[in-house]
C-alpha positions as CSV (number, residue, x, y, z in Angstrom):
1,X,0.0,0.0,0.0
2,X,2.0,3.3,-1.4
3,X,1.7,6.0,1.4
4,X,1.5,9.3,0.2
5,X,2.8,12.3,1.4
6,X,1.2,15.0,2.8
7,X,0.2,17.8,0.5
8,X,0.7,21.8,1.3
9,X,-3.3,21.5,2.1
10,X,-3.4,19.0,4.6
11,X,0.3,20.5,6.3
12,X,-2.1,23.8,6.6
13,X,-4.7,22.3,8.4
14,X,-2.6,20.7,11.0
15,X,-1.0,24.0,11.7
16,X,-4.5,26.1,12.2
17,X,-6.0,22.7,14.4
18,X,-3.1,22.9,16.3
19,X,-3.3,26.8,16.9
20,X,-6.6,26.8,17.4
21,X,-6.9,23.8,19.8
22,X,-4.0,25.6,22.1
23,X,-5.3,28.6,21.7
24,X,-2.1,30.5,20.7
25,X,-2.3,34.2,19.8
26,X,0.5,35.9,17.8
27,X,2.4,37.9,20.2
28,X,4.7,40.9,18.2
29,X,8.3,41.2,17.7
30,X,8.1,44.1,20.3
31,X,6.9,41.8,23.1
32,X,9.8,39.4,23.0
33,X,12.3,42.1,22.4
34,X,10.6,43.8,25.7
35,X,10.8,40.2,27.8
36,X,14.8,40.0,26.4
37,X,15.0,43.5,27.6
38,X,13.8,42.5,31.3
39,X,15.7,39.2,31.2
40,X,19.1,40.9,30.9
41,X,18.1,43.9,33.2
42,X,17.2,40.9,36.0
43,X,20.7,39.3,35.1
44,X,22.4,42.7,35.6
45,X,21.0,43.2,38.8
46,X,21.8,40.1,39.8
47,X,25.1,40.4,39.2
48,X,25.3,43.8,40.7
49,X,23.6,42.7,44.2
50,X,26.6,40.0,44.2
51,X,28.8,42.4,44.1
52,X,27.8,44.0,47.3
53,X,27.4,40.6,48.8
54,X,31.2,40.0,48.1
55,X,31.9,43.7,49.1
56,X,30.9,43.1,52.4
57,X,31.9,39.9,52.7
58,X,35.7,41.4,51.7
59,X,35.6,44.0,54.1
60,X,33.8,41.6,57.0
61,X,36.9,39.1,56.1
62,X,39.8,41.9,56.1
63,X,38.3,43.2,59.7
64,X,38.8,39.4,61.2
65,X,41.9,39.0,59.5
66,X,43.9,41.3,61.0
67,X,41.6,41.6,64.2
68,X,43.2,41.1,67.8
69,X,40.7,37.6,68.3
70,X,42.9,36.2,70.7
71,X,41.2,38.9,73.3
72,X,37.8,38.6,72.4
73,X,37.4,35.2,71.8
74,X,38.3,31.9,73.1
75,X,39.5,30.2,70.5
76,X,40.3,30.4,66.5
77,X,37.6,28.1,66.0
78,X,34.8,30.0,68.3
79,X,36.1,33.2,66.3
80,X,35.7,31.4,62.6
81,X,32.4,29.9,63.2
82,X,30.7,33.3,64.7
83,X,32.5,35.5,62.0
84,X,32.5,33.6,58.9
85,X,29.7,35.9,56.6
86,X,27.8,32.9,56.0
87,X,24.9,35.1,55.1
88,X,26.9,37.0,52.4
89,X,27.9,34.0,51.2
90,X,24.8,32.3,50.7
91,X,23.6,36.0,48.9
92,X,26.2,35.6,46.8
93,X,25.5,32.2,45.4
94,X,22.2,32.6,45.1
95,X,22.7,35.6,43.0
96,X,24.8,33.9,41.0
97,X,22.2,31.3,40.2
98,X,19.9,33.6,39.3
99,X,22.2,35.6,36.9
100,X,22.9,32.2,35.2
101,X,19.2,31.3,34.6
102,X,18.8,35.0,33.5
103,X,21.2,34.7,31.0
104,X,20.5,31.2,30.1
105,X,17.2,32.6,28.8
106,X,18.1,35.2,26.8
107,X,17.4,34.8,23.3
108,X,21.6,33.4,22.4
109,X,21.9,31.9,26.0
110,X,21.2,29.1,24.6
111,X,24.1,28.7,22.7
112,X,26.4,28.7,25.9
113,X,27.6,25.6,27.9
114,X,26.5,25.9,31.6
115,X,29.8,26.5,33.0
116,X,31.0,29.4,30.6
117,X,27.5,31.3,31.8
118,X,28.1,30.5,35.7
119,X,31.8,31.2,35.6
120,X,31.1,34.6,33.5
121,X,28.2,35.7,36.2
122,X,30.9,34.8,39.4
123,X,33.5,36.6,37.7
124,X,31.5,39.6,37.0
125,X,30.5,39.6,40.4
126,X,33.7,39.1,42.2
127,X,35.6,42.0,40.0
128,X,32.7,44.6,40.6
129,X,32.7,43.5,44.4
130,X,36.3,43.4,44.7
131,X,36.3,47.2,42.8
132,X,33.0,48.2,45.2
133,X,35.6,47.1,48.2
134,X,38.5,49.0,47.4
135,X,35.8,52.1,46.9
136,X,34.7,51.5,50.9
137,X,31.3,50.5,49.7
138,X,31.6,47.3,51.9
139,X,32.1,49.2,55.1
140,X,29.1,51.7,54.2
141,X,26.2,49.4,53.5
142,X,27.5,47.1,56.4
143,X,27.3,49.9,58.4
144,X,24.0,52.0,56.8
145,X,22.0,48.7,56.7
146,X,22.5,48.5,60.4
147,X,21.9,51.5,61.4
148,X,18.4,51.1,58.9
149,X,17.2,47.9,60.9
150,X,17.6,46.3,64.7
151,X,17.9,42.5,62.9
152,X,21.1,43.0,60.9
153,X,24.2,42.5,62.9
154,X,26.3,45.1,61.7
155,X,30.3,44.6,62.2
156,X,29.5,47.5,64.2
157,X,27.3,46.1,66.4
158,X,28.8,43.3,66.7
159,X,32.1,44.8,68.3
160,X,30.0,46.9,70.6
161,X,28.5,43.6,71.6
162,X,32.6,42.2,72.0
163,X,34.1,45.2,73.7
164,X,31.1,46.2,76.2
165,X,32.3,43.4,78.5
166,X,33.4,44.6,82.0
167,X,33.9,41.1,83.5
168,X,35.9,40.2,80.4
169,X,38.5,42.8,81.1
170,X,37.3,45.1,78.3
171,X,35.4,48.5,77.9
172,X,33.9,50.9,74.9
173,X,33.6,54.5,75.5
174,X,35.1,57.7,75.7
175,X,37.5,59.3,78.4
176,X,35.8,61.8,80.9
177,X,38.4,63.3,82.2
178,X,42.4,62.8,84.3
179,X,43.9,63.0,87.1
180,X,46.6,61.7,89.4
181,X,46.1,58.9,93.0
182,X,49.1,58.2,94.8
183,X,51.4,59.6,91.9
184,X,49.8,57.0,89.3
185,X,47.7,58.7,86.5
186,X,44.1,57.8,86.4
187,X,41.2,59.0,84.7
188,X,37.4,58.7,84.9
189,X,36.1,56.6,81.8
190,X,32.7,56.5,80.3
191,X,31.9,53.7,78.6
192,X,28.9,52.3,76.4
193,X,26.7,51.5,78.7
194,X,26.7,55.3,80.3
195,X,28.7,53.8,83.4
196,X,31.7,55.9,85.0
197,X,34.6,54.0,85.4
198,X,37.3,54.9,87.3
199,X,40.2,53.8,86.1
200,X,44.2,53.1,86.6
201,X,46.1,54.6,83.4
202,X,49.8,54.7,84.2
203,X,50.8,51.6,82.3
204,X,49.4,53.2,78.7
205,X,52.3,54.7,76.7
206,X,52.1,58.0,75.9
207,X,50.6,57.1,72.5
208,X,48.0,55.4,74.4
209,X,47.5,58.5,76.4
210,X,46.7,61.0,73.5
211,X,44.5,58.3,71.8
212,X,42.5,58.7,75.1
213,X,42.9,62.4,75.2
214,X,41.3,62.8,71.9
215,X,37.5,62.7,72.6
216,X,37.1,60.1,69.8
217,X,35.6,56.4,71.1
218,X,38.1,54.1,72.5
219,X,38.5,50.5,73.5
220,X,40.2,49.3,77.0
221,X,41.9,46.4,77.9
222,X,42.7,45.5,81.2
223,X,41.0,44.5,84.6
224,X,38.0,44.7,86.8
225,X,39.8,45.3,89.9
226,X,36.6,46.5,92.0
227,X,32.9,45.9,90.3
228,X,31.3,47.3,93.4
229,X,33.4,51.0,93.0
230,X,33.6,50.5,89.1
231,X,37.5,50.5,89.9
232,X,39.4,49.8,86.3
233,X,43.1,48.7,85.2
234,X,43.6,49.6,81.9
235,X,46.7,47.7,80.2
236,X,46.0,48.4,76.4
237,X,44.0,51.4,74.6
238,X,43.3,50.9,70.7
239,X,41.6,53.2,68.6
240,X,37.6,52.2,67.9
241,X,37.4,51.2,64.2
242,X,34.0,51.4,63.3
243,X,33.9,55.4,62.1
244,X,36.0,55.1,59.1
245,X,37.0,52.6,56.6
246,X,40.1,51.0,58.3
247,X,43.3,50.1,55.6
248,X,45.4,46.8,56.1
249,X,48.0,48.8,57.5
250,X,46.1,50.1,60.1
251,X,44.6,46.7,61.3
252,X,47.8,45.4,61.5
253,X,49.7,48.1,63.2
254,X,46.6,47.9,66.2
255,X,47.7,43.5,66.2
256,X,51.4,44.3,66.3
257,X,50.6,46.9,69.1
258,X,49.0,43.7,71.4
259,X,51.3,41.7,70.5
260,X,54.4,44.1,71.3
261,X,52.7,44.7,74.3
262,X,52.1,40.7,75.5
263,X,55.9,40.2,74.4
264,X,56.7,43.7,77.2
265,X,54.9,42.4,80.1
266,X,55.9,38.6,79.9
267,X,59.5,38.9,80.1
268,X,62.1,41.6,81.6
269,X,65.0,42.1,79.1
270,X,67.3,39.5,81.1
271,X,63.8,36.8,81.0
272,X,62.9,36.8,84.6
273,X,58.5,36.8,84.3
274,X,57.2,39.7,86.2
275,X,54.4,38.2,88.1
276,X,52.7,41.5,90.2
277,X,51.2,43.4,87.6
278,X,47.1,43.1,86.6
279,X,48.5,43.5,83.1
280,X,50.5,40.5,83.4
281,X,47.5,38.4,84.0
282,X,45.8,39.9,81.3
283,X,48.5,39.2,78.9
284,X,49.5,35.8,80.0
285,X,46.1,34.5,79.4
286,X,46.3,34.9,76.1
287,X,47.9,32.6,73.0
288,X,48.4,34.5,69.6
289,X,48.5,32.2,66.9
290,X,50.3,34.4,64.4
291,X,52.1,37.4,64.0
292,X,54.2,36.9,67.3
């Protein structure tokens, strides 16, 4: 039995029953070029909100870096697992899937393997955040966006949180005002919390001393020596980090600082320990694990 081919008539007839049974209505080249026009505004914003995820997370990573954590926390482990920006992170990977089904759905994406489009959108976004970084941009949101709402844990907030800690031997604030007890220099110390300190200041260098005398916010470390009278022995003063982008340099000059300092008070120059100062304690309780 010869089987013949369909004619021009019958291919017609096909086409309109199948238009007309899915009910498919001509849409003009104006439409699509509007939808490509949205897809690759979507995959640009995409791409640009990684960028500020890995802003952030640069700046989040340089502050902990180069940050004295052998004060504020127990351990490095403790400090990696409660810093890591695991929320940047995930922002950042989920933009970046989102950017690669953008593009994929462009009118050419098509024509891309699936690895060329997801290295292309990470790339993107690690370059713009790496520029956005250099530009301070990190350091602004992460600071505006917690100032803007009480559930985002600003870096900011988060060393307030750290360094307003009386019974851990460190305070936040601002000096009040000096003065001299039994030929030591003290001084009167306000911190976060709006409580007056009063506090032992004669082992601070003189660098120490002019940070303090500046009116800007400063941090203590040292010793509760009296809860009940608020009495204070501060063995370490470093500058409050949270008002300006920070560099690299600066970060590490505030680490060597601790560091030079641990090294001063846990040897004399011929080795004997010196075992009567509050400082001593202080610094012999605590284990750097580089830059020493």
């Amino acid at each position: 039995m010869d089987i013949q081919p369909p004619t021009n008539d019958d291919l017609k007839t096909k086409i309109l029953n199948r238009i007309e049974s899915g009910a498919i209505c001509p849409k003009s080249r104006l439409s699509f070029q509007g939808w490509e026009c949205v897809l690759w505004c979507l995959w640009l914003f995409t791409i640009v909100i990684g960028a500020l995820a890995v802003a952030i997370s640069f700046f989040v990573m340089l502050q902990h870096t180069y940050s004295i954590y052998e004060v504020t926390y127990s351990s490095s482990l403790v400090f990696f697992i409660e810093t890591l920006p695991f929320l940047w992170f995930s922002v950042f990977l989920v933009m970046v899937i989102f950017a690669v089904y953008n593009l994929s759905h462009t009118k050419n994406g098509y024509r891309y393997p699936l690895w060329q489009i997801f290295g292309s959108s990470m790339i993107l976004s690690l370059a713009g955040g790496s520029l956005l970084h250099l530009a301070g941009t990190g350091f602004i949101l992460d600071k505006q966006m917690g100032l803007f709402t009480e559930y985002y844990e600003s870096q900011e907030k988060r060393a307030q949180k750290i360094w307003q800690q009386p019974e851990q031997g460190r305070l936040l604030g601002r000096l009040h005002a000096t003065g001299t007890e039994d030929g030591r220099l003290t001084a009167t110390f306000v911190d976060h919390d709006s409580v007056v300190w009063f506090t032992n200041i004669s082992e601070l260098d003189s660098e120490e001393i002019l940070l303090l005398g500046s009116g800007l916010k400063v941090r203590l470390f040292g010793e509760v020596i009296n809860t009940d009278s608020s009495n204070f022995h501060a063995c370490a003063a470093l500058p409050w980090l949270h008002e300006t982008v920070a560099t690299r340099s600066d970060l590490n000059n505030i680490r060597q600082l601790i560091i030079s300092k641990s090294n001063h008070y846990l040897s004399l120059p011929d080795g004997k320990t010196i075992i009567d100062s509050p400082c001593t304690r202080k610094f012999s309780q605590l284990r750097f694990e580089f830059g020493r």
